[in-house]
C-alpha positions as CSV (number, residue, x, y, z in Angstrom):
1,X,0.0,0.0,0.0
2,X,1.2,3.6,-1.2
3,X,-0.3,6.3,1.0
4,X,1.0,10.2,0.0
5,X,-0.5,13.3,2.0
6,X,-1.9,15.4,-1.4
7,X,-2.9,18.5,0.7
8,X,-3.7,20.1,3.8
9,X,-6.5,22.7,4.3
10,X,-7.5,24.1,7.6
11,X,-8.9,20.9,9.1
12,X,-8.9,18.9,6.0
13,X,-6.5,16.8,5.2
14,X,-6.2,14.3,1.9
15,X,-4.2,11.5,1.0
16,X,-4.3,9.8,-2.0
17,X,-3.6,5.3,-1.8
18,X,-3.0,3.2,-4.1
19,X,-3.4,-0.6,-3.3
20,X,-1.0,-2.3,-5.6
21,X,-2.7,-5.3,-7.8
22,X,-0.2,-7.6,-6.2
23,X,-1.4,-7.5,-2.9
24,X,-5.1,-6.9,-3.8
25,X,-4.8,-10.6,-5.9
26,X,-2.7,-12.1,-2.9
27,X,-6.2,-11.6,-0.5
28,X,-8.0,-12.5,-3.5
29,X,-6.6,-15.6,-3.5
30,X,-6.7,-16.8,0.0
31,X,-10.4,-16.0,0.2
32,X,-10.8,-18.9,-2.8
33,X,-8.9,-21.4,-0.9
34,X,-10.5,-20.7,1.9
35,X,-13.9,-21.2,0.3
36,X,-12.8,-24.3,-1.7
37,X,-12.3,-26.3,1.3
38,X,-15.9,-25.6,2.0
39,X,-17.6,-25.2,-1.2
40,X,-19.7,-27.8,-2.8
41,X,-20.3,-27.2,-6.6
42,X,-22.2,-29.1,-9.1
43,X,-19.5,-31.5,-11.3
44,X,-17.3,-31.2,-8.4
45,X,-16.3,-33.6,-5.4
46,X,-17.1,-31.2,-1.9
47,X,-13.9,-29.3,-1.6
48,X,-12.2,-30.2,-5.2
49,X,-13.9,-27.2,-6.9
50,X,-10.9,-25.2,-9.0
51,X,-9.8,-22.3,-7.7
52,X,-10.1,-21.0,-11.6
53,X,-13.7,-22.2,-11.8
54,X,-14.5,-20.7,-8.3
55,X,-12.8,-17.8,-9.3
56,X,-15.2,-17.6,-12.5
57,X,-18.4,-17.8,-10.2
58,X,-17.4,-15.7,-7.2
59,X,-14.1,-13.7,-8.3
60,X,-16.0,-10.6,-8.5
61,X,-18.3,-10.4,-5.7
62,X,-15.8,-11.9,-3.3
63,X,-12.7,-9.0,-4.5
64,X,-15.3,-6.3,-3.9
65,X,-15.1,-7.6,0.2
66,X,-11.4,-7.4,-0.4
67,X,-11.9,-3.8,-1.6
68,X,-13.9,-2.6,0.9
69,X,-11.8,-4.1,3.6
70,X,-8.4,-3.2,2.3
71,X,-9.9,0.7,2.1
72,X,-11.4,0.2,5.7
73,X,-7.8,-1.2,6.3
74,X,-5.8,2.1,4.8
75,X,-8.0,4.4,6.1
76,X,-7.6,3.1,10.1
77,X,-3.7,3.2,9.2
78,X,-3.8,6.9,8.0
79,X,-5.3,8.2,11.1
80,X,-3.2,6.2,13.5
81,X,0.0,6.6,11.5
82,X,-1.1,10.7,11.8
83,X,-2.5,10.6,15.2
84,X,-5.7,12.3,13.5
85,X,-8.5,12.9,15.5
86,X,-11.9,12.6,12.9
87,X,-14.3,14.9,13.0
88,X,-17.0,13.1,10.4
89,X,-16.5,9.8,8.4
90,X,-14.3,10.5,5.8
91,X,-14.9,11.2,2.1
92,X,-13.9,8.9,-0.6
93,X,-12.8,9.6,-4.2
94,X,-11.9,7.4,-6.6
95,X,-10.2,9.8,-10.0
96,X,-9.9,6.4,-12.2
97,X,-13.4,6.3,-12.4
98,X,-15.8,2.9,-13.6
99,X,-13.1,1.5,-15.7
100,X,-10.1,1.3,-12.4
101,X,-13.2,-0.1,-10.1
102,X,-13.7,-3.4,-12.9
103,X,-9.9,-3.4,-13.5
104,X,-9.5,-4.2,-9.7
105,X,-12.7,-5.9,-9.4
106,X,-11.6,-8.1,-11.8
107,X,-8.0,-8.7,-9.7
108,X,-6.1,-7.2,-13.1
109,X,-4.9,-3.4,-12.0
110,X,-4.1,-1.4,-9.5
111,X,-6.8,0.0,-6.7
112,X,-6.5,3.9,-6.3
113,X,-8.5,6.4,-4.4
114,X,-8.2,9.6,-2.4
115,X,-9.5,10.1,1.3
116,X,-10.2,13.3,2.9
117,X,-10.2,13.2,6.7
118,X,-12.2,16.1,8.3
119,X,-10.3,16.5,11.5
120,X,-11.3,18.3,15.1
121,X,-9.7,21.4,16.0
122,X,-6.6,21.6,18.6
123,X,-6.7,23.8,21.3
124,X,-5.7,24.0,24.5
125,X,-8.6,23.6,27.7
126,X,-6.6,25.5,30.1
127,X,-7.3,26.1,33.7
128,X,-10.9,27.7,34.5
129,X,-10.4,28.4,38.2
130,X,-10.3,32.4,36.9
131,X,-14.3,32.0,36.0
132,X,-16.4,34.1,38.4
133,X,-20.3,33.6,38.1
134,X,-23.4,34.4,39.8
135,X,-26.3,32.2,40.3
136,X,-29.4,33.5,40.9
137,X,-31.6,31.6,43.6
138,X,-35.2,32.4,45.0
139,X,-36.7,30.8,48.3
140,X,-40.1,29.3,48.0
141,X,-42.3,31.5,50.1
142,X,-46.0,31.0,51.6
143,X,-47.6,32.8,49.1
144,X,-46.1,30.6,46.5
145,X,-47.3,27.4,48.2
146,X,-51.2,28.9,48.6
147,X,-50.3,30.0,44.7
148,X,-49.8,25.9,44.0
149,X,-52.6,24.5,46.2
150,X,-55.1,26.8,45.1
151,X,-54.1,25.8,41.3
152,X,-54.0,21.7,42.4
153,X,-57.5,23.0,43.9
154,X,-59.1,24.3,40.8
155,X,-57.8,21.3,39.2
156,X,-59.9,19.4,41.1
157,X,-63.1,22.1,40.9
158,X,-66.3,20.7,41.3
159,X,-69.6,22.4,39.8
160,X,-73.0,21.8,40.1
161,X,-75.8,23.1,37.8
162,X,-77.6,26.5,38.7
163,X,-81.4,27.0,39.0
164,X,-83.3,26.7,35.5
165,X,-83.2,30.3,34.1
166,X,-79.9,31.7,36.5
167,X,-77.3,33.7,34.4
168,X,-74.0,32.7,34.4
169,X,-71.4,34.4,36.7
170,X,-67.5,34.7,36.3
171,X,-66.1,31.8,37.8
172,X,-69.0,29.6,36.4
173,X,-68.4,26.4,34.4
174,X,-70.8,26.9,30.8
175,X,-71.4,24.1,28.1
176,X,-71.5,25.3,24.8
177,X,-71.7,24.9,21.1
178,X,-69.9,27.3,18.7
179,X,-69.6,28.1,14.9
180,X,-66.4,30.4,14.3
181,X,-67.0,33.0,11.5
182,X,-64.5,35.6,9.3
183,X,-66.6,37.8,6.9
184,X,-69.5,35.2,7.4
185,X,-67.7,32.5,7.2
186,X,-67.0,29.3,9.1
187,X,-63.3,28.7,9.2
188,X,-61.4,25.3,9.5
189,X,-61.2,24.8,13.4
190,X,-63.2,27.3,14.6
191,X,-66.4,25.1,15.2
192,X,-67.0,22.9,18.8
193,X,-69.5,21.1,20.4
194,X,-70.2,20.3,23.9
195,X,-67.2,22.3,25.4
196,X,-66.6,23.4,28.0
197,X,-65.3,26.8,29.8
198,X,-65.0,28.2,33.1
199,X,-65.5,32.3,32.5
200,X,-62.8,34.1,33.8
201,X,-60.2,31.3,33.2
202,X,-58.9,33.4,30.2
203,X,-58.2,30.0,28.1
204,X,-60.2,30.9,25.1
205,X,-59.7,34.1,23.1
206,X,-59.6,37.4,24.6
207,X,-62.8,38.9,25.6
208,X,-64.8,35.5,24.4
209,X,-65.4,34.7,28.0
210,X,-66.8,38.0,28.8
211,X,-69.3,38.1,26.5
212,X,-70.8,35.3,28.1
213,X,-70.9,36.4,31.7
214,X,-74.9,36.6,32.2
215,X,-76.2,33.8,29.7
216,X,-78.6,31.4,30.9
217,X,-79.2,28.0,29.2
218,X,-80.4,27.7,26.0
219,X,-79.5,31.1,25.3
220,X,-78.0,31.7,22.3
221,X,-74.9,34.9,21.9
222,X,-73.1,36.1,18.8
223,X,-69.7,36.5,20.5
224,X,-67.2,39.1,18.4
225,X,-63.8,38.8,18.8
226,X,-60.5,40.3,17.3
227,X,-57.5,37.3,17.6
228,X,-54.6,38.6,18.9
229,X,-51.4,39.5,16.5
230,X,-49.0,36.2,17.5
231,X,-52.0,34.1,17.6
232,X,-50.4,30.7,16.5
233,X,-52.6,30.5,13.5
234,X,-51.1,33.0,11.0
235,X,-54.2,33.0,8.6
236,X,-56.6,34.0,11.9
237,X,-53.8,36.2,13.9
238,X,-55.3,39.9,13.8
239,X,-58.7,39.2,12.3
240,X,-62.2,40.2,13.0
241,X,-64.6,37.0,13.9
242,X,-67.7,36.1,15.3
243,X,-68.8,33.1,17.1
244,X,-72.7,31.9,17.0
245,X,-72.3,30.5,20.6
246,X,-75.7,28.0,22.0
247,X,-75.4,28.0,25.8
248,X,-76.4,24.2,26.7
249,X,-75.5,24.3,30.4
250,X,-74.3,26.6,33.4
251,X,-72.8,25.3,36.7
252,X,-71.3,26.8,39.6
253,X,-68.4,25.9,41.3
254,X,-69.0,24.4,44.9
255,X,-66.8,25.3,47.4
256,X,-63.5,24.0,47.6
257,X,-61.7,24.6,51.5
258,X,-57.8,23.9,50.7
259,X,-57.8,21.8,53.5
260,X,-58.1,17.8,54.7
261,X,-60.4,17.3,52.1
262,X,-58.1,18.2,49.0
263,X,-54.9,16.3,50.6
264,X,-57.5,13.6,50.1
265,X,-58.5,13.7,46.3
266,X,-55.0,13.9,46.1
267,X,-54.2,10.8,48.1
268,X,-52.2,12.6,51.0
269,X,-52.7,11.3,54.6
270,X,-53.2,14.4,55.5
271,X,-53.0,18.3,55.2
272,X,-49.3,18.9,56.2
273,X,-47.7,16.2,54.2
274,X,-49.7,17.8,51.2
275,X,-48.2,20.8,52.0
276,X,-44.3,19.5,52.6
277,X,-45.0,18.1,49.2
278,X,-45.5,21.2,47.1
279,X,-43.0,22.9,48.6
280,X,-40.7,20.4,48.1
281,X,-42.2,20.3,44.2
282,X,-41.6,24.1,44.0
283,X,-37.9,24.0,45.4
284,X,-37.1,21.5,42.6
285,X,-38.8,23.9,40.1
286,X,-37.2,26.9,41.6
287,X,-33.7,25.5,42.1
288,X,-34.0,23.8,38.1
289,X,-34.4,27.1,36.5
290,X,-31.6,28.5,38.6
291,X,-29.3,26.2,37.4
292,X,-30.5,26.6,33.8
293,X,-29.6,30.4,34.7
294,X,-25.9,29.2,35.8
295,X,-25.9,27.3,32.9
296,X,-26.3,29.4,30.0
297,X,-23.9,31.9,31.9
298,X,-21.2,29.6,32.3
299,X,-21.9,28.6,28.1
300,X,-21.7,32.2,27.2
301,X,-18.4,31.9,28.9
302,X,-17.1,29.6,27.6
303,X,-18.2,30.4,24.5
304,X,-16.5,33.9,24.4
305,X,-12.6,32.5,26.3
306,X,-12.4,29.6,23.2
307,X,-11.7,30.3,19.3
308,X,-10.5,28.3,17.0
309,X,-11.6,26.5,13.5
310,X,-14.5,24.5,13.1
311,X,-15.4,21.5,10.9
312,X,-17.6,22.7,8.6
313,X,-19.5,19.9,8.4
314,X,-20.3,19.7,11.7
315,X,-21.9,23.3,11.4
316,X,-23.4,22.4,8.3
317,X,-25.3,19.5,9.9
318,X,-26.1,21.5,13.3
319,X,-27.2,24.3,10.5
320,X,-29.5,22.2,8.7
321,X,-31.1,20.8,11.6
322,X,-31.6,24.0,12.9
323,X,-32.9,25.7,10.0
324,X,-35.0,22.2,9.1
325,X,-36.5,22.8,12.7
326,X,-37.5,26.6,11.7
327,X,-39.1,25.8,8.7
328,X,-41.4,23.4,10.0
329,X,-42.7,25.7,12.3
330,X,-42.9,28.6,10.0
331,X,-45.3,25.8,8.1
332,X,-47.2,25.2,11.6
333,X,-47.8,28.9,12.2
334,X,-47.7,30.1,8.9
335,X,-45.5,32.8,9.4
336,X,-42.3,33.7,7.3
337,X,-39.1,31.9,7.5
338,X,-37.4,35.4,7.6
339,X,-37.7,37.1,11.4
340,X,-39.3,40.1,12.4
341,X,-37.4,43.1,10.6
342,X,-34.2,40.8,9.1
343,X,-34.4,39.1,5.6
344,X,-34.4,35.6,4.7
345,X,-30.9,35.9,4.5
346,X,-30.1,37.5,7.4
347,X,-32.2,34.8,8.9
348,X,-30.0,32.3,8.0
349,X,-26.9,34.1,8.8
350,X,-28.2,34.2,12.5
351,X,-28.9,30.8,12.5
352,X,-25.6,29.5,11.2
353,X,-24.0,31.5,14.4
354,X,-25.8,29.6,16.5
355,X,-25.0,26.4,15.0
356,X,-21.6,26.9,15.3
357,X,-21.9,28.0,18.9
358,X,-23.3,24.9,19.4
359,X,-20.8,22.9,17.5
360,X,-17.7,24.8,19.6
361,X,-19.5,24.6,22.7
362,X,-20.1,20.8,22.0
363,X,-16.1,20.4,21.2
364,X,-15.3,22.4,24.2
365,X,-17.5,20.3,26.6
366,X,-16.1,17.0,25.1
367,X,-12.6,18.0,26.0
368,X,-13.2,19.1,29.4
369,X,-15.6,15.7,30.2
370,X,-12.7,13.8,28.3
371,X,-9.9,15.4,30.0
372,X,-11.5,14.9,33.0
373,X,-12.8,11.4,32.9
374,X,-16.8,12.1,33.2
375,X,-18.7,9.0,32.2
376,X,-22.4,8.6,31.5
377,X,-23.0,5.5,33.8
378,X,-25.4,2.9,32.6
379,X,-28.2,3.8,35.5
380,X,-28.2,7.3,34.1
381,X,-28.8,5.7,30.1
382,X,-31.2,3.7,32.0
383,X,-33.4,6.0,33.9
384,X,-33.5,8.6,30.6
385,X,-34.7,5.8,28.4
386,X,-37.5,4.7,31.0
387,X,-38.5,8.6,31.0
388,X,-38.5,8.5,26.9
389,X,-40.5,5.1,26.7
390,X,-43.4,6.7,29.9
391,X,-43.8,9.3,26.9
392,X,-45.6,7.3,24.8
393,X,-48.1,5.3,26.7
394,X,-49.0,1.8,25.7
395,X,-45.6,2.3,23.4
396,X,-43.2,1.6,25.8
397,X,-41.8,-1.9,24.7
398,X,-41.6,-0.6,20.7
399,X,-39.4,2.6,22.4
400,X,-37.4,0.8,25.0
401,X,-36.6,-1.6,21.4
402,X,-35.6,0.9,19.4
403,X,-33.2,2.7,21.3
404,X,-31.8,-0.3,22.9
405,X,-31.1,-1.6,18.4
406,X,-30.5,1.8,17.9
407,X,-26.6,2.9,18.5
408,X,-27.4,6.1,16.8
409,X,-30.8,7.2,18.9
410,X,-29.2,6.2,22.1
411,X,-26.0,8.5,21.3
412,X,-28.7,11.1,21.1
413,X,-30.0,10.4,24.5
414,X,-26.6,9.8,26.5
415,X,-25.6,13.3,25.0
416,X,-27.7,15.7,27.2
417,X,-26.9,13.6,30.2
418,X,-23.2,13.8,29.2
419,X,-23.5,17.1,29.1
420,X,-25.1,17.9,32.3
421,X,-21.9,15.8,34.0
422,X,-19.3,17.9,32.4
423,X,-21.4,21.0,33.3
424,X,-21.6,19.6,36.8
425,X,-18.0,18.9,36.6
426,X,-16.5,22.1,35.9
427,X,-19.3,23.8,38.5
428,X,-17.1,22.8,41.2
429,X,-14.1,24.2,39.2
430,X,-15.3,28.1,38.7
431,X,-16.0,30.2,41.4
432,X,-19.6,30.3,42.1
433,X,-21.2,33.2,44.3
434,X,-25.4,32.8,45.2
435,X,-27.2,36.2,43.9
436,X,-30.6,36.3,46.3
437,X,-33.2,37.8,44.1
438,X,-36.7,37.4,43.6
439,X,-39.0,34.7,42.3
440,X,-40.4,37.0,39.5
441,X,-36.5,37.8,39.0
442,X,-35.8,34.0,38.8
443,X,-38.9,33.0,36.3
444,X,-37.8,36.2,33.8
445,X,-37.9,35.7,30.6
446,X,-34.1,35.1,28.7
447,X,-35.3,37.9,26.5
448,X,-36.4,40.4,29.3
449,X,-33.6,39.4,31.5
């Protein structure tokens, strides 16, 4: 085998190898002997089969194995020989073209082709002790656990009917029928039957529920709404309609003490443990998004200290799923791939930085977690996959299968985990300092923050 470097660009790095005929013929051969002990051809006594005659029959198919080996073969000794660390599966060429494939195929010529090895960038970690960050953390207050039960209460909101002829009040429970209408009308998911809607909740459109504060039953309402601007469906977002609304019941909520009784629906022994429980629920919730917080400070970090080249496949692929991702939302919502005030263009251009923010974070990450030894242990593989499979109820044996036969779909699940160990990991690194704040500080939007 003749292997010559033919180039070197950035991360890319081609050799061009020829496997000599000799040597190709040589494997050739030792695969028919190997197969004429064992063959059994008619005319032939078992194992007396000519290696000529085999040859004939299986010359071709068996020389293509050889070829595909002996490439598999040159390729493993390029990147060990180099000490190349790949970055995607390399790229084969083969400038002989059809007639050099049969030649070899054919064990009468030469094998040639060039490989192009897409190699990860070099760079140095360095120490991260010199990392300051804040992380913002909230304590779970009263208020905030009347906030939950009351919600878990109305969860659980029983109503019974009014008297025949009483008008509905906010906070009532209505049964109705409705047609949706623009310019007279009906439009494709705008009509209902038999739902229902607590007035006041503020789950249907704006000012909807309003309109129907004071029905009785049997009453029927033309209810005129405008949707609002970012409603999700771009043909109805900003429009005029009107709903022909047929009132079929009204019920009033019963009273509901946030007491004994609700630890009870909720399968509690009693009141207090109920109560330990929320909290505890809310101090998860509370300490989860102050993590997140940490997180995607100590990613912006990072991000900023580290530059260096990136395969651009890598960012290709991270592009692609990105921008596949966009577009089929933009075809859910019907709005435009382009964002608000940017072109399509520019669109894109955004989205290609964040793809290769993600790639460089992602090579950043796995060099710390390699460096450092972090390991995705198989309980943690474990756990995720019973949390994916509970997803899809009555599914569970079909999911557990396929990621369990599925290398590539289970590298996709150990990957978040792997990365939340090498987060944890260099968390006890950085210097970390607790900011007290608020819980409407805590809950902030990214955007508003």
């Amino acid at each position: 085998m003749q292997v010559t470097q033919t180039s070197t660009q950035g991360l890319k790095q081609e050799f061009k190898v020829v496997l000599p005929a000799a040597d190709l013929a040589a494997k050739l051969g030792a695969q028919l002997a190997e197969m004429q002990a064992k063959a059994q051809i008619k005319g032939f006594r078992p194992g007396k089969a000519p290696i000529g005659h085999l040859k004939k029959l299986y010359g071709k198919s068996i020389m293509g194995d050889v070829l595909q080996e002996a490439v598999n073969d040159a390729n493993r000794k390029i990147v060990e020989e180099n000490g190349l660390r790949i970055a995607v599966e390399p790229k084969l060429d083969f400038p002989g073209g059809q007639d050099e494939v049969e030649r070899a195929l054919a064990a009468e010529g030469d094998f040639s082709f060039t490989v192009t090895f897409e190699t990860l960038p070099k760079f140095e970690v360095g120490s991260l002790d010199d990392i300051s960050l804040e992380r913002p953390v909230a304590e779970v207050g009263e208020a905030d656990i009347d906030t939950a039960l009351k919600n878990l209460a109305d969860r659980v909101q029983e109503f019974e009917a009014r008297a025949e002829g009483a008008k509905a009040e906010k906070g009532d429970k209505l049964t109705i029928d409705f047609t949706g209408k623009l310019d007279g009308v009906p439009f494709e998911g705008g009509t209902g039957g038999d739902i229902d809607i607590v007035l006041g909740s503020g789950t249907f459109i704006p000012g909807f529920e309003d309109q129907l504060e004071g029905a009785a039953v049997g009453e029927q309402r033309l209810v005129k709404v405008t949707f609002p601007e970012d409603y999700s469906a771009k043909n109805l977002a900003g429009k005029d309609a009107e709903f022909d609304v047929t009132v079929k019941a009204v019920a009033a909520p019963k009273a509901m003490e946030i007491g004994e009784d609700l630890a009870k629906k909720y399968g509690f022994e009693n009141f207090d443990a109920m109560k330990e429980a929320v909290k505890g629920n809310l101090e998860a919730d509370f300490h989860k998004v102050s993590r997140d917080r940490l997180k995607r400070a100590l990613l912006d970090a990072l991000d900023s200290r580290y530059s260096f080249d990136l395969p651009e496949t890598l960012v290709e692929q991270e592009f692609g799923n990105i921008w596949q991702q966009h577009m089929a939302e933009s075809q859910r919502t019907g709005q435009p791939l382009a964002e608000d005030g940017k072109t399509e263009e520019e669109t894109r251009a955004e989205f290609r930085k964040i793809a290769e923010r993600r790639v460089r974070l992602g090579l950043v990450l796995a060099e710390i977690g390699q460096n450092a030894g972090v390991k995705v242990e198989d309980k943690d593989l474990t756990e995720a996959l019973v949390e994916r499979a509970r997803m899809f109820p009555g599914q569970e044996k079909q999911v557990w299968d396929y990621y369990r036969n599925n290398e590539q779909a289970l590298a996709q699940l150990r990957a978040p985990i792997y990365e939340e160990r090498v987060v944890d990991h260099i968390s006890k690194l950085i210097k970390i300092a607790d900011k007290p704040v608020t819980k409407e500080e805590l809950f902030k939007d990214e955007d508003e923050a």
